[in-house]
Backbone as CSV, one residue per row, in Angstrom:
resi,resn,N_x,N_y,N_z,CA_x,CA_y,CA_z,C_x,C_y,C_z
1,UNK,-3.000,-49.804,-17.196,-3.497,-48.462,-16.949,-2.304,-47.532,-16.689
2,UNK,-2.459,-46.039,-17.593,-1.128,-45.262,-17.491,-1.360,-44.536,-15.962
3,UNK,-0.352,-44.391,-15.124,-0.506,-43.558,-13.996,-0.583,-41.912,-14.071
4,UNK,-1.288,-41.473,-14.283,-1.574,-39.850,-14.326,-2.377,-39.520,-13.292
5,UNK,-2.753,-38.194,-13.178,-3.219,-37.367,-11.431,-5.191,-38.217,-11.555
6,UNK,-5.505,-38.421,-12.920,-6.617,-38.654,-12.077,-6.911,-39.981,-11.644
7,UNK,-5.625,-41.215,-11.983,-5.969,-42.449,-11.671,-5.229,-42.526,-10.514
8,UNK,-4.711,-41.906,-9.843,-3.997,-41.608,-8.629,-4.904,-42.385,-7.617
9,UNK,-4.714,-43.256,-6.610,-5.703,-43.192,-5.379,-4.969,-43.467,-4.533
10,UNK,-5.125,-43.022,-3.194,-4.169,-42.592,-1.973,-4.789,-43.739,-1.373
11,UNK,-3.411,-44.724,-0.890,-3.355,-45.521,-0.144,-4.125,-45.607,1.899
12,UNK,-3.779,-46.315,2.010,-4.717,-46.211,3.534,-3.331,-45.733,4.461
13,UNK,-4.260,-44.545,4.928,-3.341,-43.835,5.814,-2.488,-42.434,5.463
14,UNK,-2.827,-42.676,3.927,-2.198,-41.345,3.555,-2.924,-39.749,3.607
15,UNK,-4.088,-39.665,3.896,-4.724,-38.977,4.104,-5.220,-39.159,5.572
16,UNK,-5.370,-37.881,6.339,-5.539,-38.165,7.462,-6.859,-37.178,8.156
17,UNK,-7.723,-37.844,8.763,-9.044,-37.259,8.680,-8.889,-36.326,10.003
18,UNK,-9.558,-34.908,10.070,-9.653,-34.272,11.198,-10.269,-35.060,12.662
19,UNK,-10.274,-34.720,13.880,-11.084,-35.268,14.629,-12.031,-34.692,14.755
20,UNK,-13.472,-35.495,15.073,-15.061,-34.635,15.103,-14.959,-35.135,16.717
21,UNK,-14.789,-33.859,17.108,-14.886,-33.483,18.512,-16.041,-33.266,18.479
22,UNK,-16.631,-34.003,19.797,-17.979,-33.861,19.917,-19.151,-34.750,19.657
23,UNK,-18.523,-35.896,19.660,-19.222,-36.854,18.739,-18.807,-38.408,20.317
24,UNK,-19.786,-38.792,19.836,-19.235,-40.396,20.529,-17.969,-41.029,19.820
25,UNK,-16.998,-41.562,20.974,-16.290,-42.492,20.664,-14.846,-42.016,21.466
26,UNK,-13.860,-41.584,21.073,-12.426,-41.565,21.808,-12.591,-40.631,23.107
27,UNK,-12.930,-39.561,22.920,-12.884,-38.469,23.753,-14.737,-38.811,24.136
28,UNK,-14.633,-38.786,25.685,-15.609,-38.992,25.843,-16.244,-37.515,26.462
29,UNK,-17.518,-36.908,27.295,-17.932,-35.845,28.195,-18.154,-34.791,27.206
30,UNK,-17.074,-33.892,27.500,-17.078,-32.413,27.159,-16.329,-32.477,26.232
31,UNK,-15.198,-33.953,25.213,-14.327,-33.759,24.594,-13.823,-32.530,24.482
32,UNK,-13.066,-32.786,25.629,-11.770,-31.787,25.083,-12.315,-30.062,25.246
33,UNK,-13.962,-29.977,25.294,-14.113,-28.811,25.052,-14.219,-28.033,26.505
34,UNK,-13.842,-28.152,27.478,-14.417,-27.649,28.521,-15.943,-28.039,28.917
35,UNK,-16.176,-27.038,30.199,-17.737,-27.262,30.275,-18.928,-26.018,29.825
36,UNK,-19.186,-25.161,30.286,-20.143,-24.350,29.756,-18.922,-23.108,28.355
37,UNK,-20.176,-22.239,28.121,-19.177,-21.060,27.548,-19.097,-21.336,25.929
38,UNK,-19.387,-20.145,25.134,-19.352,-19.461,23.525,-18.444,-20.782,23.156
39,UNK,-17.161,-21.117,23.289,-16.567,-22.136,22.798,-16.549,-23.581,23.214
40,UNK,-17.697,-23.885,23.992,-17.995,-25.024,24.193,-18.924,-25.245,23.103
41,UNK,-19.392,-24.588,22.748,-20.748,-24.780,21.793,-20.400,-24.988,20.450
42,UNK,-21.070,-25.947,19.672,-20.618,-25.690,17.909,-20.816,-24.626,17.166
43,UNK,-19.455,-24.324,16.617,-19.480,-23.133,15.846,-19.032,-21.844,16.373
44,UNK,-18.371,-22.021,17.704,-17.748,-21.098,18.710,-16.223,-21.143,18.791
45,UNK,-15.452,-22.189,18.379,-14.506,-21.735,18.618,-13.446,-20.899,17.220
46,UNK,-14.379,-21.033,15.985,-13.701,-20.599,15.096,-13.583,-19.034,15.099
47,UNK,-14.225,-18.500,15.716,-14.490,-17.008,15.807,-15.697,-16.832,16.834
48,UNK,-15.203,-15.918,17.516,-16.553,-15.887,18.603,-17.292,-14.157,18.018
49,UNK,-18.685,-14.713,17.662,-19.678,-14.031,16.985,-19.682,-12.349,18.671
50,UNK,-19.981,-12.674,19.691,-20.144,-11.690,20.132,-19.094,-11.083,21.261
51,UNK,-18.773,-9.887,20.324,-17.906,-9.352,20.758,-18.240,-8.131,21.910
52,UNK,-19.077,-7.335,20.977,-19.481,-6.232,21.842,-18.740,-4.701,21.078
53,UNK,-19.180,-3.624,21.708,-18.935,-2.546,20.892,-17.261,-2.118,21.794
54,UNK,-17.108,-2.588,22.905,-16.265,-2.057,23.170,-14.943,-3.228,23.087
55,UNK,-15.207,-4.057,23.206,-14.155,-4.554,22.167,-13.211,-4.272,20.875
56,UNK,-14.598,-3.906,20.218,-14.316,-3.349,18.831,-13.735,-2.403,18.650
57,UNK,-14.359,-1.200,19.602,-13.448,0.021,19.447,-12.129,-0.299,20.379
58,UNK,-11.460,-0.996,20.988,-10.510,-1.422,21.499,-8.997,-2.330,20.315
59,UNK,-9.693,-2.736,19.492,-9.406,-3.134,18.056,-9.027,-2.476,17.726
60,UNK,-9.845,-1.388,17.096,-9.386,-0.737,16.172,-8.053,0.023,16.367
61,UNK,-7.470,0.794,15.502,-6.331,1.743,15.827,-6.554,3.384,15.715
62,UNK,-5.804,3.648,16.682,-6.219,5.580,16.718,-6.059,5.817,15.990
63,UNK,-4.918,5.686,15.396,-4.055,6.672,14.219,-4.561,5.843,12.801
64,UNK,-5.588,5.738,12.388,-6.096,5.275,11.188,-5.040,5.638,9.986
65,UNK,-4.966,6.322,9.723,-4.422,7.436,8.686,-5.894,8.001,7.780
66,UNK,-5.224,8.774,6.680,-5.980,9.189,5.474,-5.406,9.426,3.967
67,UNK,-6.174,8.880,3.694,-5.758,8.680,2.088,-6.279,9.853,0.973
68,UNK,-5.479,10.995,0.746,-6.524,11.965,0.198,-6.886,11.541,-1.320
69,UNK,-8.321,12.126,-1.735,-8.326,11.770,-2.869,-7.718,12.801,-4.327
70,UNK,-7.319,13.515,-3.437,-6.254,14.781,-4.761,-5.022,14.014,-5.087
71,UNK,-4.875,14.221,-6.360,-3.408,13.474,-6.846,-2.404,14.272,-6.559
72,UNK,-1.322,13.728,-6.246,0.150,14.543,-5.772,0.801,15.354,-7.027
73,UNK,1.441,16.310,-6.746,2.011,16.731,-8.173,3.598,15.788,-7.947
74,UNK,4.015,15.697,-9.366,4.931,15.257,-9.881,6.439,16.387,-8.880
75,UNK,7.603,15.989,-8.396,8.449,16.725,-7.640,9.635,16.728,-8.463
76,UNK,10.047,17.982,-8.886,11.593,18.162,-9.213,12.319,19.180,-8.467
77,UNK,13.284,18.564,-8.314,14.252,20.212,-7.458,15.218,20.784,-8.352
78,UNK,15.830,21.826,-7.759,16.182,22.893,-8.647,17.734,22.321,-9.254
79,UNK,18.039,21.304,-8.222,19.428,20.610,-8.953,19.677,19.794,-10.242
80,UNK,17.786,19.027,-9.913,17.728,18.349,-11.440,17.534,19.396,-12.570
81,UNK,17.225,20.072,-12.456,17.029,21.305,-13.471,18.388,22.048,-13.738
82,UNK,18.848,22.192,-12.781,20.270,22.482,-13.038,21.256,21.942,-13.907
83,UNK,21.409,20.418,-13.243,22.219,18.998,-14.205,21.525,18.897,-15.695
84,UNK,20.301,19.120,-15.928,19.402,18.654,-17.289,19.219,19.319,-17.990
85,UNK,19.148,20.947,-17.608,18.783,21.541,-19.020,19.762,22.661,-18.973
86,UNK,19.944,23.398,-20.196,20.799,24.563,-20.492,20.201,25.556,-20.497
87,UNK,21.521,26.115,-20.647,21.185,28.032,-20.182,20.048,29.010,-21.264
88,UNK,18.908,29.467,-21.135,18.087,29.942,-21.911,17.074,28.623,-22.560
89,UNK,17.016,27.560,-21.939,16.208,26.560,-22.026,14.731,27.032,-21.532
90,UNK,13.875,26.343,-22.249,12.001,26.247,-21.477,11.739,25.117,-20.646
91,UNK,11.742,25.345,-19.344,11.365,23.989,-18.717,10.336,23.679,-18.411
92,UNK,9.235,22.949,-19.169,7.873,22.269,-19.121,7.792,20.708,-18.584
93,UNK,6.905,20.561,-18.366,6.429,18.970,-17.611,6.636,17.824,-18.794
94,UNK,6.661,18.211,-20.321,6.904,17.708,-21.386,8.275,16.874,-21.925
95,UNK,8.916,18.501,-21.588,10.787,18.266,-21.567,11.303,17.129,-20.376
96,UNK,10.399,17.144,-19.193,10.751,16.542,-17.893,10.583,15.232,-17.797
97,UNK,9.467,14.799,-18.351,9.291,13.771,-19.118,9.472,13.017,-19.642
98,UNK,10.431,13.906,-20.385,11.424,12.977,-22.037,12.575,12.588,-21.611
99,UNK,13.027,13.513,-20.111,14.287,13.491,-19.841,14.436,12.899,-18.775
100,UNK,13.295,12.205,-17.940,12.657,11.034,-17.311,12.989,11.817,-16.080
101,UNK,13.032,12.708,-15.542,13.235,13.272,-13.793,11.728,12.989,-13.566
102,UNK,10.541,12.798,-14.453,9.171,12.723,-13.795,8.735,11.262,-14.459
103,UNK,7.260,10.811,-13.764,7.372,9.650,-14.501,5.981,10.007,-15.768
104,UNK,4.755,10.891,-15.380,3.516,11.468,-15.875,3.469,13.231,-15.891
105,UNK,3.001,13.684,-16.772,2.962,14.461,-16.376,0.876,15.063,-16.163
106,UNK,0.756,14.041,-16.204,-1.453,14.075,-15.737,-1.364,14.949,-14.557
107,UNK,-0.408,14.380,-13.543,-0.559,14.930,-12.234,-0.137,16.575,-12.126
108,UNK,0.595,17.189,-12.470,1.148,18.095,-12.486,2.616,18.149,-11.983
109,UNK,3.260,19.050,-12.357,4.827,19.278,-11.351,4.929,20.642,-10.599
110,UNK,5.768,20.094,-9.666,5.577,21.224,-8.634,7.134,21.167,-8.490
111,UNK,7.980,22.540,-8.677,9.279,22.791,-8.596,9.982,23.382,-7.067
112,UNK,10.691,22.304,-6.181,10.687,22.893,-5.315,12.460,23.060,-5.086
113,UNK,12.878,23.714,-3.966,14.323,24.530,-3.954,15.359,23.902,-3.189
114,UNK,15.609,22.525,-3.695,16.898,21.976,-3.156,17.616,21.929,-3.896
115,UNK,18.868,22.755,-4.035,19.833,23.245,-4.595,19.751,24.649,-4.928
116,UNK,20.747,25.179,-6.153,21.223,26.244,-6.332,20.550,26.430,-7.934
117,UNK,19.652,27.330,-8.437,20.022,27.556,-9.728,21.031,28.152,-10.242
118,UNK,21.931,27.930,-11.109,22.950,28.862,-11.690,22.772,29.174,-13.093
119,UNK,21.428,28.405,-14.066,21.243,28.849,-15.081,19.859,29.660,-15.481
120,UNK,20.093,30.658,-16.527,18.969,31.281,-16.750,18.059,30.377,-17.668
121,UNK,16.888,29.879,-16.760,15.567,29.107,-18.138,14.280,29.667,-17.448
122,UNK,13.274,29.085,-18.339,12.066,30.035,-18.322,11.624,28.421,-17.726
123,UNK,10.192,29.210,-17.338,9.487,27.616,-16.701,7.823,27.777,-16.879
124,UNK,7.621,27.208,-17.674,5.944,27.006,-18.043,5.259,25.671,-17.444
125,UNK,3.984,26.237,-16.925,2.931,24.994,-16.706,3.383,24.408,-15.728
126,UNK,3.887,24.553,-14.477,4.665,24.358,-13.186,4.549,25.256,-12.446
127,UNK,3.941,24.208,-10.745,3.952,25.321,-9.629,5.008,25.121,-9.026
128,UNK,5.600,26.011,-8.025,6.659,26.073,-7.299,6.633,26.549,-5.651
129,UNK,7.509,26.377,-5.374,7.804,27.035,-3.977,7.917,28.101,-4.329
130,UNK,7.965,28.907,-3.126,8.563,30.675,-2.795,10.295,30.985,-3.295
131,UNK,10.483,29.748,-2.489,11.854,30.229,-3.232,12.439,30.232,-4.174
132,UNK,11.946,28.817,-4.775,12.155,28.708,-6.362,11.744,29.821,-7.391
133,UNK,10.111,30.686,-6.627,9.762,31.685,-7.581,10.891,33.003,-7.337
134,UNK,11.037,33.483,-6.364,12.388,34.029,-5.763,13.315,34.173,-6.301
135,UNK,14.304,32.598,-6.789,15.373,32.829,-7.181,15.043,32.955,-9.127
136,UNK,14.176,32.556,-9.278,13.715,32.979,-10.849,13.404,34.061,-11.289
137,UNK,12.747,34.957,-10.459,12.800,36.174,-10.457,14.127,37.327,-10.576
138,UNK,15.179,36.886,-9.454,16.576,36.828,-9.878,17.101,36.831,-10.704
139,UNK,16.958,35.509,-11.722,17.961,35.334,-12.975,17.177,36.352,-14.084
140,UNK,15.764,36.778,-14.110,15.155,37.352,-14.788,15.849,38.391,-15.397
């Protein structure tokens, strides 16, 4: 007979059986379990069924958070725009895209003002900060 997993059979001793606490034979009385009380009883000590409400809210945590269900817009600042595109360029969520500063553009982009612009480009289909609209107004 070839030895493979299903002609396998585990010798004596190699497997080792839980103890059934609670039962006649080694542990005699209360085996092991104490005397009265939720985990003396079968089926109590794996989880104790009654907790109570104030427990629960004692559990839980204040600061839950929240998960909104609006999608974030896509973020570029005014430096990547700076480094990526040239002077009299159109900067769309398309171009941004191709030129990988975003990863989708489903969500939208929202242009906000860390750094300096120093070139004149136009900007379609993008919201912005104040200042970003500000300094675009500027190069206008």
């Amino acid at each position: 007979m070839s030895l493979t997993l299903h002609t396998i059979k585990s010798g004596k001793g190699t497997v080792q059986r839980k103890q059934r606490v609670g039962r006649a034979g080694k542990r005699g009385t209360y085996s092991g379990r104490g005397l009265k009380g939720q985990r003396s009883r079968s089926g109590g000590k794996s989880g104790l069924k009654r907790l109570g409400l104030k427990a629960l809210v004692n559990q839980t945590h204040k600061l839950g958070g929240f998960k909104s269900p609006h999608a974030r817009p896509e973020i570029v600042n005014l430096k990547d725009i700076n480094s990526n595109f040239k002077d009299g360029d159109m900067v769309t969520p398309a171009k941004m895209a191709k030129l990988g500063l975003i990863r989708t553009t489903s969500k939208g982009v929202k242009i906000l003002g860390v750094g300096k612009l120093t070139k004149k480009v136009t900007v379609k289909n993008c919201t912005m900060s104040k200042t970003v609209a500000d300094q675009l107004e500027l190069k206008s």
